[in-house]
C-alpha positions as CSV (number, residue, x, y, z in Angstrom):
1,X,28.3,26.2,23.7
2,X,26.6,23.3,25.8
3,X,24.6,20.8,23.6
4,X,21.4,19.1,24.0
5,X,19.8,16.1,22.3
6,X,16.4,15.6,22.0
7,X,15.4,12.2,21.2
8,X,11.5,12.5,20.5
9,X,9.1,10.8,17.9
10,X,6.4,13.5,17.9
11,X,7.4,16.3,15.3
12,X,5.5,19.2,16.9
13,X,6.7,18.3,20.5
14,X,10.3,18.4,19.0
15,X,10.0,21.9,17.3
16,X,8.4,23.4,20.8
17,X,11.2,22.1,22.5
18,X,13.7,23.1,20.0
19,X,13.3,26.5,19.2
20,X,12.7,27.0,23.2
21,X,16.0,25.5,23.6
22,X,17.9,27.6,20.9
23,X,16.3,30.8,22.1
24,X,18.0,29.8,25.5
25,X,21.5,29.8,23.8
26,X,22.2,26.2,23.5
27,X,22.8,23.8,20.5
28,X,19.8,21.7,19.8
29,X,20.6,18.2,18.5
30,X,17.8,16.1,17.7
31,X,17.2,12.0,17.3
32,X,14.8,9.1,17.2
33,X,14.7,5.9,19.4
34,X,17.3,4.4,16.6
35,X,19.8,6.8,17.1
36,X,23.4,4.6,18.3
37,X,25.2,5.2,21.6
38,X,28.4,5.7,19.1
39,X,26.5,8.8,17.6
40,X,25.8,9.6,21.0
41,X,29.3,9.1,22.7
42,X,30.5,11.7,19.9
43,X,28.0,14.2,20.3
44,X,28.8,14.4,24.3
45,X,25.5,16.4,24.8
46,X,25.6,18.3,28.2
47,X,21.7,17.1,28.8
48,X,19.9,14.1,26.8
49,X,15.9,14.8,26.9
50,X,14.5,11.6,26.3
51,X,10.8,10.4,25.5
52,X,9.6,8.1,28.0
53,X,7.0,7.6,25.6
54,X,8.7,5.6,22.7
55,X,6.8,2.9,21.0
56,X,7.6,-0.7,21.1
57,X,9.1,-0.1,24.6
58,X,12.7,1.4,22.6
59,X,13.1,3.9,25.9
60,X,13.6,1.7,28.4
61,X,16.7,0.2,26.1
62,X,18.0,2.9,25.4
63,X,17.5,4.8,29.1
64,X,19.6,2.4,30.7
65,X,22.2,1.7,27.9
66,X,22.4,5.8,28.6
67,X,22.5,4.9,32.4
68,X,25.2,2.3,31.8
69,X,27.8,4.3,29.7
């Protein structure tokens, strides 16, 4: 079964996406902008959804240490 990580502060956003996700067949992982590239690594997701929206500017960190790994 692929896996998908959704890394998104807003609850309601997260639960849309979610049980969209599920009802497609796929494992549904979800995270916040703290959530370590080690956590990450092990997971392997097959697709990361990422909020570009983060506060304190967390998702530009963390979208290019994705990029960089």
């Amino acid at each position: 079964m692929n896996k998908v990580l959704i890394i998104e502060y807003d609850e309601d956003i997260l639960d849309l996406v979610d049980y969209i996700l599920i009802g497609c067949g796929l494992k549904v992982y979800s995270g916040n902008e703290n959530i370590c590239m080690g956590a990450i690594n092990e997971l392997q997701p097959k697709l990361i959804i990422l909020d570009h929206t983060f506060h304190h500017g967390q998702e530009n960190t963390l979208c290019h240490k994705l990029k960089s790994n």
